[in-house]
Biopython code that builds the backbone (N, CA, C, O; Angstrom):
import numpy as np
from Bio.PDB.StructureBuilder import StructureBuilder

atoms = [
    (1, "UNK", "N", (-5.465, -84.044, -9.790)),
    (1, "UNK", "CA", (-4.171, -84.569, -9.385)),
    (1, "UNK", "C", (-3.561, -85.317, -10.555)),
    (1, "UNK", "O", (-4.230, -86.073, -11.260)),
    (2, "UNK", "N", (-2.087, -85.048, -10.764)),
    (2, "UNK", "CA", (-1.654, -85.599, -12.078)),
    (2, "UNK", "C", (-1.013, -86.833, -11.471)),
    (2, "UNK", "O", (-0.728, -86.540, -10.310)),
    (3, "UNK", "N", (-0.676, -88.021, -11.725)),
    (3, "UNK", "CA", (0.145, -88.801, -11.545)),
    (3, "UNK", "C", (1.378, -89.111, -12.799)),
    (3, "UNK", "O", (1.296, -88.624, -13.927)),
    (4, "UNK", "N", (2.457, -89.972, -12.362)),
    (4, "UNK", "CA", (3.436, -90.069, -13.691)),
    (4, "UNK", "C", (3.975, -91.165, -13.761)),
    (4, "UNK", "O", (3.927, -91.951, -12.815)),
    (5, "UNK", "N", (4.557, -91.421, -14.821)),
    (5, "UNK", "CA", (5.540, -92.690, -15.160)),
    (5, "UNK", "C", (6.872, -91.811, -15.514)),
    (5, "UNK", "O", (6.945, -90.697, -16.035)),
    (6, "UNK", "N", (8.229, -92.971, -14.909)),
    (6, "UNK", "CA", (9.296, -91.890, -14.920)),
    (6, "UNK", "C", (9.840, -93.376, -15.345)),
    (6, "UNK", "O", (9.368, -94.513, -15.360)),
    (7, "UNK", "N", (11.328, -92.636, -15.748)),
    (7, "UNK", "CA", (12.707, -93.267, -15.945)),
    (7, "UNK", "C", (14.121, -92.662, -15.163)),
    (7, "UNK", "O", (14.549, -91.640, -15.700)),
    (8, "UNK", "N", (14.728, -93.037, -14.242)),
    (8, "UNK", "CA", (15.670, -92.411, -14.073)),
    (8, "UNK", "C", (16.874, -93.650, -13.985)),
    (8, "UNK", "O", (16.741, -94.816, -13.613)),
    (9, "UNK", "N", (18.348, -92.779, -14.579)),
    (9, "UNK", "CA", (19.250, -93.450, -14.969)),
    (9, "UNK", "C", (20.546, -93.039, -13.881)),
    (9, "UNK", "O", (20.644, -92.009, -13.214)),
    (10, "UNK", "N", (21.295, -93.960, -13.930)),
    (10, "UNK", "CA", (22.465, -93.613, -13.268)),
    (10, "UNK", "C", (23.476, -92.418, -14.224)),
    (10, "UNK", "O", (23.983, -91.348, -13.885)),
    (11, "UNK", "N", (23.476, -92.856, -14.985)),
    (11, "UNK", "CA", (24.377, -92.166, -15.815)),
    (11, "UNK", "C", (23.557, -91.921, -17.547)),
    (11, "UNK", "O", (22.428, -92.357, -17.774)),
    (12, "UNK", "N", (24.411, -91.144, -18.626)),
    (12, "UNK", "CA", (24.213, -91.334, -20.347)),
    (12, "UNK", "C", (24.086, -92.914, -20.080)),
    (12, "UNK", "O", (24.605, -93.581, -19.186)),
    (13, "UNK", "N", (23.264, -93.295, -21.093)),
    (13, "UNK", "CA", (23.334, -94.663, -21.671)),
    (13, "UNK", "C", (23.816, -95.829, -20.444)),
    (13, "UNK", "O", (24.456, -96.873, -20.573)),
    (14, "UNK", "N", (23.125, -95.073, -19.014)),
    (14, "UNK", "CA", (23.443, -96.058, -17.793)),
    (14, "UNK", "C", (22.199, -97.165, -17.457)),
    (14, "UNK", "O", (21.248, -97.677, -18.047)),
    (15, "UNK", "N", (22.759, -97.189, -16.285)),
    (15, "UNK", "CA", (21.171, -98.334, -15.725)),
    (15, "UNK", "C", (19.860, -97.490, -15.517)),
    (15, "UNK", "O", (19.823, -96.416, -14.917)),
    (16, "UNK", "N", (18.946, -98.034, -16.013)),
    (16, "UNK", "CA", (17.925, -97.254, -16.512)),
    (16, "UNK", "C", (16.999, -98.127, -15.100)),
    (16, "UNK", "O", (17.297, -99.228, -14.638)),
    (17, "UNK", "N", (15.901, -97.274, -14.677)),
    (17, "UNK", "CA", (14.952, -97.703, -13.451)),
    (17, "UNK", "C", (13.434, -97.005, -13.957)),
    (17, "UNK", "O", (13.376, -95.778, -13.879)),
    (18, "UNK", "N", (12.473, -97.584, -14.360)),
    (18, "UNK", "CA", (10.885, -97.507, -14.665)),
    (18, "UNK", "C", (10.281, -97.456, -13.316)),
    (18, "UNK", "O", (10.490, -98.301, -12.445)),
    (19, "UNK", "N", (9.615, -96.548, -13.208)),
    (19, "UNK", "CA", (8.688, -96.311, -11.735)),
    (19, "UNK", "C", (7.210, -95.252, -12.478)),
    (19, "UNK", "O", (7.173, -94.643, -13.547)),
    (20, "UNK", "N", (6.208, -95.382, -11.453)),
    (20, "UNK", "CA", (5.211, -94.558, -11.598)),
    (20, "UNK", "C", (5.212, -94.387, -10.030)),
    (20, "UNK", "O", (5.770, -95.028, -9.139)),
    (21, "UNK", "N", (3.947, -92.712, -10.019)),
    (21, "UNK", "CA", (4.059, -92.619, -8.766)),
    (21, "UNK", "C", (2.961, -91.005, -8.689)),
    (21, "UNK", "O", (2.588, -90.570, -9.779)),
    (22, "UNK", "N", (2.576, -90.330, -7.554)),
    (22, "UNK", "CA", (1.710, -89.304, -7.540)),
    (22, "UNK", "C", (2.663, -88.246, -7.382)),
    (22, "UNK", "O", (2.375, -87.213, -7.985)),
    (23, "UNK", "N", (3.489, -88.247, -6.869)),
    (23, "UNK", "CA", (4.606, -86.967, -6.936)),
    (23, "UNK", "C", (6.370, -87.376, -7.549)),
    (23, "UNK", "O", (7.298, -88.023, -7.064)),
    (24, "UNK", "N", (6.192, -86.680, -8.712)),
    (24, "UNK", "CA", (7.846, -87.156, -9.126)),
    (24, "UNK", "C", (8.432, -86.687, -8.487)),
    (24, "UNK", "O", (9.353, -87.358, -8.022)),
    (25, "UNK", "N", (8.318, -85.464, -8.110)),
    (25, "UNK", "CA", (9.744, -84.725, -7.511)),
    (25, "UNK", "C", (9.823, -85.440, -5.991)),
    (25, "UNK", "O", (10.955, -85.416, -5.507)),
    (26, "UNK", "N", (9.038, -85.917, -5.371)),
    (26, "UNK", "CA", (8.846, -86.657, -3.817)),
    (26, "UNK", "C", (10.197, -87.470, -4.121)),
    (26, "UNK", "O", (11.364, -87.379, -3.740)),
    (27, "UNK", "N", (9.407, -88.395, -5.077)),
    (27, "UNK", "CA", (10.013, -89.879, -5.767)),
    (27, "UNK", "C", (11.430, -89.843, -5.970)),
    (27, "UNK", "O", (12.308, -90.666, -5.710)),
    (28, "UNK", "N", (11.462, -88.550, -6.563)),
    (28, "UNK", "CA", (13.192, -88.204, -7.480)),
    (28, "UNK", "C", (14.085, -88.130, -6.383)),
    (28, "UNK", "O", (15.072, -88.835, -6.177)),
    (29, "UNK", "N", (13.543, -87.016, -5.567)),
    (29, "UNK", "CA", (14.420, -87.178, -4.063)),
    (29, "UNK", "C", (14.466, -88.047, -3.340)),
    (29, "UNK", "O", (15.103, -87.838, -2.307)),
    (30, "UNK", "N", (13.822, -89.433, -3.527)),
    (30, "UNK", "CA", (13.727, -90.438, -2.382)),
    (30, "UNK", "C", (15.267, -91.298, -3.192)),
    (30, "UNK", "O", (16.258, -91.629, -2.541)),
    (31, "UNK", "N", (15.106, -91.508, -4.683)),
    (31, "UNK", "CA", (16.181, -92.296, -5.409)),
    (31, "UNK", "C", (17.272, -90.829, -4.964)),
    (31, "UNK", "O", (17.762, -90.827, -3.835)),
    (32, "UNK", "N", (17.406, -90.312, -5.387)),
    (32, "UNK", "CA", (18.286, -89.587, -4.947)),
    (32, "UNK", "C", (19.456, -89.645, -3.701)),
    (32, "UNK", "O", (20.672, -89.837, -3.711)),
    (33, "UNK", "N", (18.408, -89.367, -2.574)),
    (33, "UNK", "CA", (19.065, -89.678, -1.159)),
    (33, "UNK", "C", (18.926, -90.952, -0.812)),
    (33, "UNK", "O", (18.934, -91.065, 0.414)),
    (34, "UNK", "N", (18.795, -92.021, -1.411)),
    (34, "UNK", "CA", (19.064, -93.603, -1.512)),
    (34, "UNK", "C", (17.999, -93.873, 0.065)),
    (34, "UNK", "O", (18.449, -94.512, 1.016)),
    (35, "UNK", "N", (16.888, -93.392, 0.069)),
    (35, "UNK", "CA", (16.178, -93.475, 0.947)),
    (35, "UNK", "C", (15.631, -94.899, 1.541)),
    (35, "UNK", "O", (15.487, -95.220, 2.720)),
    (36, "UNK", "N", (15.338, -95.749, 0.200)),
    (36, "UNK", "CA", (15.044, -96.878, 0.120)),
    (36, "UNK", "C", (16.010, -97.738, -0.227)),
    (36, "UNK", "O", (16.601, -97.513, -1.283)),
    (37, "UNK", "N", (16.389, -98.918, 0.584)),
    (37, "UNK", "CA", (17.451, -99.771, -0.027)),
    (37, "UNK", "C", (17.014, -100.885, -1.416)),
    (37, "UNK", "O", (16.322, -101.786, -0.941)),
    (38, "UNK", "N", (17.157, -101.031, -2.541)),
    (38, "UNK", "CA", (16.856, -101.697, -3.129)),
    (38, "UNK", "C", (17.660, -101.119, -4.699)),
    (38, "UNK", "O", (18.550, -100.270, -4.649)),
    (39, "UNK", "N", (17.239, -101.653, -5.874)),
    (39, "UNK", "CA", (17.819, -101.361, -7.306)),
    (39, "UNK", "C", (18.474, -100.502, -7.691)),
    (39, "UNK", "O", (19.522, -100.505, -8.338)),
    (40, "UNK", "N", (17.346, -99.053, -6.963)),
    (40, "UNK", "CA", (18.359, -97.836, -7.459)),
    (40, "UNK", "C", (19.051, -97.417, -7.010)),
    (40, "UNK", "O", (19.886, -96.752, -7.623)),
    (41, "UNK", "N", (19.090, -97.632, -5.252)),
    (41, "UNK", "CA", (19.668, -97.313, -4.243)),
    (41, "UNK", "C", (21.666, -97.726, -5.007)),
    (41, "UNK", "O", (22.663, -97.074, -5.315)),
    (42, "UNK", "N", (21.146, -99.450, -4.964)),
    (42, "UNK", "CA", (22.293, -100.012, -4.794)),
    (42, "UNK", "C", (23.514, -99.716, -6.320)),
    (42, "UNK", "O", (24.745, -99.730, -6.349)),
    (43, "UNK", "N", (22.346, -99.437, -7.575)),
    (43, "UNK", "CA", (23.308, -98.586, -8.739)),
    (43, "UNK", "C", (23.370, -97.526, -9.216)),
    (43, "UNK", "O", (23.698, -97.149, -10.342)),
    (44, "UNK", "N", (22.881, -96.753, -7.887)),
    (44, "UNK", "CA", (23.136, -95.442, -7.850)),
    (44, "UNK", "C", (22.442, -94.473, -9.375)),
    (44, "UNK", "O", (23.194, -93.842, -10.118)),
    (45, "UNK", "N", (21.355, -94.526, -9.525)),
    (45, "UNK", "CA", (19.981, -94.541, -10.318)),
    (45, "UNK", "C", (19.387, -93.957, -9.771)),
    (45, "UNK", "O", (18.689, -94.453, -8.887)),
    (46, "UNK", "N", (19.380, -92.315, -10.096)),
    (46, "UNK", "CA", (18.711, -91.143, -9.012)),
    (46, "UNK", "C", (18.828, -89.982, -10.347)),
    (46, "UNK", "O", (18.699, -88.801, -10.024)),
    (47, "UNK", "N", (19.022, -90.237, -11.532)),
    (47, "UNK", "CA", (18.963, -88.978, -12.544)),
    (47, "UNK", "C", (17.433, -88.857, -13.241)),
    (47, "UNK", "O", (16.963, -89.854, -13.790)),
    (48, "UNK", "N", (16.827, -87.845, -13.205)),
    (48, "UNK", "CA", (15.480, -87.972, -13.764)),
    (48, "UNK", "C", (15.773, -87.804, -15.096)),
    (48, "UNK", "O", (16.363, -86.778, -15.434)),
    (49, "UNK", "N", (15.381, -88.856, -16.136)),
    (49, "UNK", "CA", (15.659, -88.364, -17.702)),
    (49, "UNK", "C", (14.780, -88.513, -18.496)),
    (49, "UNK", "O", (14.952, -88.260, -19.688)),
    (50, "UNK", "N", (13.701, -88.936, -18.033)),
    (50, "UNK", "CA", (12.192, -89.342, -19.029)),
    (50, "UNK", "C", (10.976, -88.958, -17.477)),
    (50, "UNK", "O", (11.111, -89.385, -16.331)),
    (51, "UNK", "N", (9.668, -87.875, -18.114)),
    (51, "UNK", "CA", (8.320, -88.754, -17.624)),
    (51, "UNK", "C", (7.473, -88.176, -18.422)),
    (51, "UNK", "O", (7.668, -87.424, -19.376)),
    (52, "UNK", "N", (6.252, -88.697, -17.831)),
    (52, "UNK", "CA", (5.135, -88.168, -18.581)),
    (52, "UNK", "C", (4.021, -88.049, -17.443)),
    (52, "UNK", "O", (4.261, -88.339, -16.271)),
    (53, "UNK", "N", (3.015, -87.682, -17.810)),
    (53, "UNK", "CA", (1.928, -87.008, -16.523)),
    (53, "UNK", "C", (0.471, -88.129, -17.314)),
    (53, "UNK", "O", (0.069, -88.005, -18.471)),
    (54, "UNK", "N", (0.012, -89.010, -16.419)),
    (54, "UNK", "CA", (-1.515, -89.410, -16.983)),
    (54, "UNK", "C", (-2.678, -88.719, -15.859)),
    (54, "UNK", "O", (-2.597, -87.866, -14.975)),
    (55, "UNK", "N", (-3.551, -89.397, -16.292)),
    (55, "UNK", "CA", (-5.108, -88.961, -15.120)),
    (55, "UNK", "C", (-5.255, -89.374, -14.024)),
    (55, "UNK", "O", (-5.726, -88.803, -13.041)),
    (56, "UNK", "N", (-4.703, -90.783, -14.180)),
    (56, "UNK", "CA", (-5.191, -91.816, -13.157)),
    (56, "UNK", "C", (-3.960, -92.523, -12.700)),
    (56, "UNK", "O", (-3.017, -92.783, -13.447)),
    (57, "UNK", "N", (-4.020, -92.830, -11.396)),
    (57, "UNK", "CA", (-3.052, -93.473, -10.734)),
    (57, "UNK", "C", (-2.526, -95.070, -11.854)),
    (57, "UNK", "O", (-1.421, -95.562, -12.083)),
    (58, "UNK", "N", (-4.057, -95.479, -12.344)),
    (58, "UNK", "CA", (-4.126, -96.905, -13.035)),
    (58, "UNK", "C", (-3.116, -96.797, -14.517)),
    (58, "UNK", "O", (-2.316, -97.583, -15.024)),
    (59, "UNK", "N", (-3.556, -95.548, -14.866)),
    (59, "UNK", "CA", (-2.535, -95.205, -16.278)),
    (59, "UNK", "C", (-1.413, -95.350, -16.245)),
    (59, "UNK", "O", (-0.754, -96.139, -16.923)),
    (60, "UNK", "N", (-0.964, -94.447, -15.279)),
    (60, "UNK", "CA", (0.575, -94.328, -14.893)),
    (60, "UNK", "C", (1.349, -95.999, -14.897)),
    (60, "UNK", "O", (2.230, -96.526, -15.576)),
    (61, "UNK", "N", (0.431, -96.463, -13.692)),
    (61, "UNK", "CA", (0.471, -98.179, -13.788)),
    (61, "UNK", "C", (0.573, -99.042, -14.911)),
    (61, "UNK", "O", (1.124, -100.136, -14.784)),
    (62, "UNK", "N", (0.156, -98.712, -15.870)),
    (62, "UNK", "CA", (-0.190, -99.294, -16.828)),
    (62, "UNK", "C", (1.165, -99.491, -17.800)),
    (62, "UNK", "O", (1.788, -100.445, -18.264)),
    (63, "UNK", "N", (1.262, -97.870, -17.836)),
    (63, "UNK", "CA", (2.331, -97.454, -18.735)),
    (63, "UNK", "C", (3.902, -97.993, -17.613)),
    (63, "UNK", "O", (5.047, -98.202, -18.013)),
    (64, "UNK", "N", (3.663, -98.033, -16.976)),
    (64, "UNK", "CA", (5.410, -98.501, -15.979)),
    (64, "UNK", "C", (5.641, -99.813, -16.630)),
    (64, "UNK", "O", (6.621, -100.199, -17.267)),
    (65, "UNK", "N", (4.330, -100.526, -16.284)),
    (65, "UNK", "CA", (4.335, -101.631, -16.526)),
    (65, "UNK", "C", (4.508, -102.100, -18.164)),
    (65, "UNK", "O", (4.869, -103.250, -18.414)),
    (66, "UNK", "N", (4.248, -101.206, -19.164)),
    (66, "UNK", "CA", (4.427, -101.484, -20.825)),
    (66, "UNK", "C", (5.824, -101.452, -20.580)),
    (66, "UNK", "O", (6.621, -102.387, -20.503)),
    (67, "UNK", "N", (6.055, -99.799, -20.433)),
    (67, "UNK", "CA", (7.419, -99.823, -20.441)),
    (67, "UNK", "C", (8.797, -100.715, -19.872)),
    (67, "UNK", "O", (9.927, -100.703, -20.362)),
    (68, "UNK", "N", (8.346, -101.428, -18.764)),
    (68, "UNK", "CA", (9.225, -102.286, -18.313)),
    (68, "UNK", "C", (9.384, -103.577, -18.777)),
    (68, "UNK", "O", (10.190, -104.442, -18.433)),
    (69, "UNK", "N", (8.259, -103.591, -19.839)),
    (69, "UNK", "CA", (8.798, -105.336, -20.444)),
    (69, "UNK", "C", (9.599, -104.266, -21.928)),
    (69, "UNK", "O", (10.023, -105.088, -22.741)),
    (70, "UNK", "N", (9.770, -103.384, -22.234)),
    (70, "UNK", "CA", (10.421, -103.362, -23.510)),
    (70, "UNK", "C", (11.810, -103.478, -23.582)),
    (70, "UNK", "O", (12.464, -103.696, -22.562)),
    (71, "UNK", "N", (12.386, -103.343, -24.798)),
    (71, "UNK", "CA", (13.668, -104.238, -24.500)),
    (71, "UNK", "C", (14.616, -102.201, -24.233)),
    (71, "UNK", "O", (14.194, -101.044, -24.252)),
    (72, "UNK", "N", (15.985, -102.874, -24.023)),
    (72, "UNK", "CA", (16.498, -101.656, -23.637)),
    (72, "UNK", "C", (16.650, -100.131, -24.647)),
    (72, "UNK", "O", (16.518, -98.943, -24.352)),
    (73, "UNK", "N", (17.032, -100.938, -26.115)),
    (73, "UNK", "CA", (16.517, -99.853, -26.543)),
    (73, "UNK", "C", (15.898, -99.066, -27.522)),
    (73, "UNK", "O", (16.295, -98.282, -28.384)),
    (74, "UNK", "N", (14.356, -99.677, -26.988)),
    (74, "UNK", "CA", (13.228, -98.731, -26.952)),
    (74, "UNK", "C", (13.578, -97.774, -25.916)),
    (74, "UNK", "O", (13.796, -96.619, -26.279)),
    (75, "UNK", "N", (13.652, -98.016, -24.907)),
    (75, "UNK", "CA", (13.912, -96.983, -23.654)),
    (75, "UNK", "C", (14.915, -96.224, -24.056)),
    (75, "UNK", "O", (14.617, -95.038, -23.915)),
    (76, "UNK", "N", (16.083, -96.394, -24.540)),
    (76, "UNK", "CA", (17.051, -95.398, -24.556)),
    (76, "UNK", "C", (16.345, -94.220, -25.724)),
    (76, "UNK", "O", (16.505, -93.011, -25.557)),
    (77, "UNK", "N", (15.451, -94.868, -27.063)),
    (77, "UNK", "CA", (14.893, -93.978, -28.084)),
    (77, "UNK", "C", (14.013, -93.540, -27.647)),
    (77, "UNK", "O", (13.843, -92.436, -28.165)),
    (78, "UNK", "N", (12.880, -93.870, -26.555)),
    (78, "UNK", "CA", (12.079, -92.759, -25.627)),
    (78, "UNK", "C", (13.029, -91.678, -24.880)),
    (78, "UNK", "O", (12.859, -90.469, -25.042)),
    (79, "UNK", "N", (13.711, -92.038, -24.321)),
    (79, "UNK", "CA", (14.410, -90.889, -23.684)),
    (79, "UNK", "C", (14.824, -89.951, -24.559)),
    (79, "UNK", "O", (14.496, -88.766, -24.609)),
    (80, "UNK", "N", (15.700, -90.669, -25.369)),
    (80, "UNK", "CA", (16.684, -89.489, -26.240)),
    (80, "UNK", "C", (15.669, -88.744, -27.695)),
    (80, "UNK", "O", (16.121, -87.886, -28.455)),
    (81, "UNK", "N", (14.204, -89.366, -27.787)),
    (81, "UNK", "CA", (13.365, -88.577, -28.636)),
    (81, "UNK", "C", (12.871, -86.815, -27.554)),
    (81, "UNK", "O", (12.723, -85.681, -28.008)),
    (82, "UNK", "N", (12.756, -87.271, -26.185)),
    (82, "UNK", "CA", (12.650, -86.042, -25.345)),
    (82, "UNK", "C", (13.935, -85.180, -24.520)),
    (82, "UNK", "O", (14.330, -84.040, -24.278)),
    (83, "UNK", "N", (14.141, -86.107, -24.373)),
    (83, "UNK", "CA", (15.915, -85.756, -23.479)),
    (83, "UNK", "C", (17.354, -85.884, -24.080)),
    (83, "UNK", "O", (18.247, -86.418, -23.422)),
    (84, "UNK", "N", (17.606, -85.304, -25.553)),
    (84, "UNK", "CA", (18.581, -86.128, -26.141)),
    (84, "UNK", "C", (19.922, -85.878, -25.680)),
    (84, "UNK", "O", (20.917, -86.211, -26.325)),
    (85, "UNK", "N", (19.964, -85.059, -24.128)),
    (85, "UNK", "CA", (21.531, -84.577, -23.799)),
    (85, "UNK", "C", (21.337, -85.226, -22.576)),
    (85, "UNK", "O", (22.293, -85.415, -21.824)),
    (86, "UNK", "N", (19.754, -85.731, -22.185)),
    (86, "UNK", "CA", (20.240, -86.569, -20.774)),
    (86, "UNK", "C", (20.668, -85.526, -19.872)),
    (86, "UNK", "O", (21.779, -85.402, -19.357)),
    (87, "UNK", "N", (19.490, -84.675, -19.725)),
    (87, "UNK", "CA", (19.891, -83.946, -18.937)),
    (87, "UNK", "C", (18.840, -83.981, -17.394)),
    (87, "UNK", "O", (17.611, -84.030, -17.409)),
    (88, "UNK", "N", (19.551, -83.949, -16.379)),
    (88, "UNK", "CA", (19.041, -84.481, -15.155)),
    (88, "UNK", "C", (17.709, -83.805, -15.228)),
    (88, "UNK", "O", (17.787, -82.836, -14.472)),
    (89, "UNK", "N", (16.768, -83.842, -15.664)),
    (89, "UNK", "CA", (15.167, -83.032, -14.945)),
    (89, "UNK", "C", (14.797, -82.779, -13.691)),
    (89, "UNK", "O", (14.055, -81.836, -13.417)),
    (90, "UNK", "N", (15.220, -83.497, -12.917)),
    (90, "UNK", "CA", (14.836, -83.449, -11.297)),
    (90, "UNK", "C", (14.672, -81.667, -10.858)),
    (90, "UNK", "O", (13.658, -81.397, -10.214)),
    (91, "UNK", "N", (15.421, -80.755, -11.119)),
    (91, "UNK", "CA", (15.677, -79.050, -10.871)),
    (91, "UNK", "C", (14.824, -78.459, -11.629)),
    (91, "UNK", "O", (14.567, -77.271, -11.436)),
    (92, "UNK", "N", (14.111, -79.309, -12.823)),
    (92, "UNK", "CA", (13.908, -78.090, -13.886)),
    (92, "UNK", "C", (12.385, -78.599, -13.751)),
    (92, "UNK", "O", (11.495, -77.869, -14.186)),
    (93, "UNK", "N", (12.054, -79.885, -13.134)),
    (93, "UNK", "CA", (10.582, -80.102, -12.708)),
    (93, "UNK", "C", (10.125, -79.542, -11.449)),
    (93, "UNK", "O", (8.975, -79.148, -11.256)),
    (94, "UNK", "N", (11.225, -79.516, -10.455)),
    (94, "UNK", "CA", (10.893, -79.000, -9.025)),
    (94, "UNK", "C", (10.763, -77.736, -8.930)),
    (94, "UNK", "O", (9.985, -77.182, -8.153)),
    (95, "UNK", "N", (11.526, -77.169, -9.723)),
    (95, "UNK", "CA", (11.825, -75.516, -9.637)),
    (95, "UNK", "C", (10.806, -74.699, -10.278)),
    (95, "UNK", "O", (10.351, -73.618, -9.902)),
    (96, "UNK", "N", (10.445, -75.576, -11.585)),
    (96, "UNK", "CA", (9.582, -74.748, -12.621)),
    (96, "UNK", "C", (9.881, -73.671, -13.203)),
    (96, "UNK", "O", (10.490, -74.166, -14.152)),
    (97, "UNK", "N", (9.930, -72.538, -13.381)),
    (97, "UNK", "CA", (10.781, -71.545, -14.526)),
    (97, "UNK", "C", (11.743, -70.592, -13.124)),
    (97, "UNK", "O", (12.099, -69.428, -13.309)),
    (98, "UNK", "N", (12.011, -71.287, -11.902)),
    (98, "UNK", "CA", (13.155, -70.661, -11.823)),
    (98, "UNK", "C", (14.379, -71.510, -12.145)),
    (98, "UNK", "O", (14.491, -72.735, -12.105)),
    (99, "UNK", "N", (15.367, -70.475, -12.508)),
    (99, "UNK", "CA", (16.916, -71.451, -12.747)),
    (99, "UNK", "C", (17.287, -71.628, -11.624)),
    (99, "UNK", "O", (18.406, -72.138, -11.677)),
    (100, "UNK", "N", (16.989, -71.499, -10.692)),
    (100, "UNK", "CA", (18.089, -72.139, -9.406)),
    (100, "UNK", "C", (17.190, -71.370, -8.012)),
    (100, "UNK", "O", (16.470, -70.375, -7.929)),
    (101, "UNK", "N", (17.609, -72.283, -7.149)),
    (101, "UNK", "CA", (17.321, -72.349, -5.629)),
    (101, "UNK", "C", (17.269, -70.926, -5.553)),
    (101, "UNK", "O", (16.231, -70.441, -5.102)),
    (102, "UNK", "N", (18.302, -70.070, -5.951)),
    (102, "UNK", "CA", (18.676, -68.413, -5.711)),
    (102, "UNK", "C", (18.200, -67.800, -6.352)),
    (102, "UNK", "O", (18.619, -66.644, -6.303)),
    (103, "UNK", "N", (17.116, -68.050, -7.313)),
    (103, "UNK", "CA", (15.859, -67.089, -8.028)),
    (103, "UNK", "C", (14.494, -66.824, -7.114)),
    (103, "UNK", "O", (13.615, -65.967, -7.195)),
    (104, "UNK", "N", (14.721, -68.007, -6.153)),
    (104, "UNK", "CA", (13.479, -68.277, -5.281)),
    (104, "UNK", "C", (13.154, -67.078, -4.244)),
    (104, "UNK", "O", (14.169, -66.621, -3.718)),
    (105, "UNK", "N", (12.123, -66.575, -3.911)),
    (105, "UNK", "CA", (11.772, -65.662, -3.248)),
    (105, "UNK", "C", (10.896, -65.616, -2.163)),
    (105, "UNK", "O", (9.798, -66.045, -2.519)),
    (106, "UNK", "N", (10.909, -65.323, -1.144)),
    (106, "UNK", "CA", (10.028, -66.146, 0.180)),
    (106, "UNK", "C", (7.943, -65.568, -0.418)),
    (106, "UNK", "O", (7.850, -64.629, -1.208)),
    (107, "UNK", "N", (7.424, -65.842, -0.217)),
    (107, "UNK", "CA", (6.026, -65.391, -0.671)),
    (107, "UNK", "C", (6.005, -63.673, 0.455)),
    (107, "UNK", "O", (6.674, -63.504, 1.475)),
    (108, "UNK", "N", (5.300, -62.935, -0.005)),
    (108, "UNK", "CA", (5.385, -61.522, 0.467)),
    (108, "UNK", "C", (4.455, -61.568, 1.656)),
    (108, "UNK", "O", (3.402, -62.156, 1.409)),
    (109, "UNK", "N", (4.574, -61.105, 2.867)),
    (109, "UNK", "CA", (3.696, -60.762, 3.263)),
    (109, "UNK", "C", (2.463, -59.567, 3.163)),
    (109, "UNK", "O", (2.789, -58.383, 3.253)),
    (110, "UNK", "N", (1.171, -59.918, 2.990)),
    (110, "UNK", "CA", (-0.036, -59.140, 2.917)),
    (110, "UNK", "C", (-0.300, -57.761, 3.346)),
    (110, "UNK", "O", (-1.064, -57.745, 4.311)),
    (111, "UNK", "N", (0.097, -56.532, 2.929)),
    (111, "UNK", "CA", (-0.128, -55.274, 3.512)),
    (111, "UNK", "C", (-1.045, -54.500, 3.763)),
    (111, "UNK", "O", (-0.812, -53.426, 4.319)),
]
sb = StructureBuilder()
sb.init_structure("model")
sb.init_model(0)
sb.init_chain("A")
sb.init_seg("    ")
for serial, (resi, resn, name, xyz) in enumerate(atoms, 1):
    if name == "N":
        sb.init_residue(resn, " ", resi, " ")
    sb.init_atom(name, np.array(xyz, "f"), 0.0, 1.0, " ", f" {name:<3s}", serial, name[0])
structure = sb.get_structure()
């Protein structure tokens, strides 16, 4: 089981939100549909633009926690060393090498 440390932003060069967690894409959709009332909910901080995958639930932890005392931007030069167009990840982690919902194909049934 992989766990991760994420960043997601409202906007380019917006309010930036540090989380870890066992499923990003769960996570991405929870900021997303403002599921939870609190930080990201309320500045609208639901774009996936940084993560990374560790071993252990404790890593992931670890690393949220480095990352959230650094100043802002370190964070913006982590992102933009992997993401330099800021481009939403949330589709391109969930989907995996399809481009869109309409590449998707129901699994076949067994003949």
């Amino acid at each position: 089981m992989a766990f991760f440390t994420y960043i997601v932003a409202s906007q380019r060069n917006g309010t930036l939100y540090t989380g870890s967690t066992d499923d990003v894409v769960a996570r991405t959709g929870q900021h997303r549909e403002k599921v939870f009332r609190g930080f990201t909910a309320k500045y609208g901080v639901a774009l996936l633009v940084w993560f990374e995958t560790h071993e252990t639930r404790e890593a992931a932890f670890r690393r949220e926690r480095q990352i959230k005392k650094w100043n802002r931007l370190w964070k913006l030069e982590l992102i933009e060393k992997t993401n330099p167009e800021w481009r939403d990840l949330y589709d391109e982690v969930r989907l995996g090498d399809l481009k869109d919902t309409e590449d998707w194909e129901p699994p076949r049934e067994p003949e």
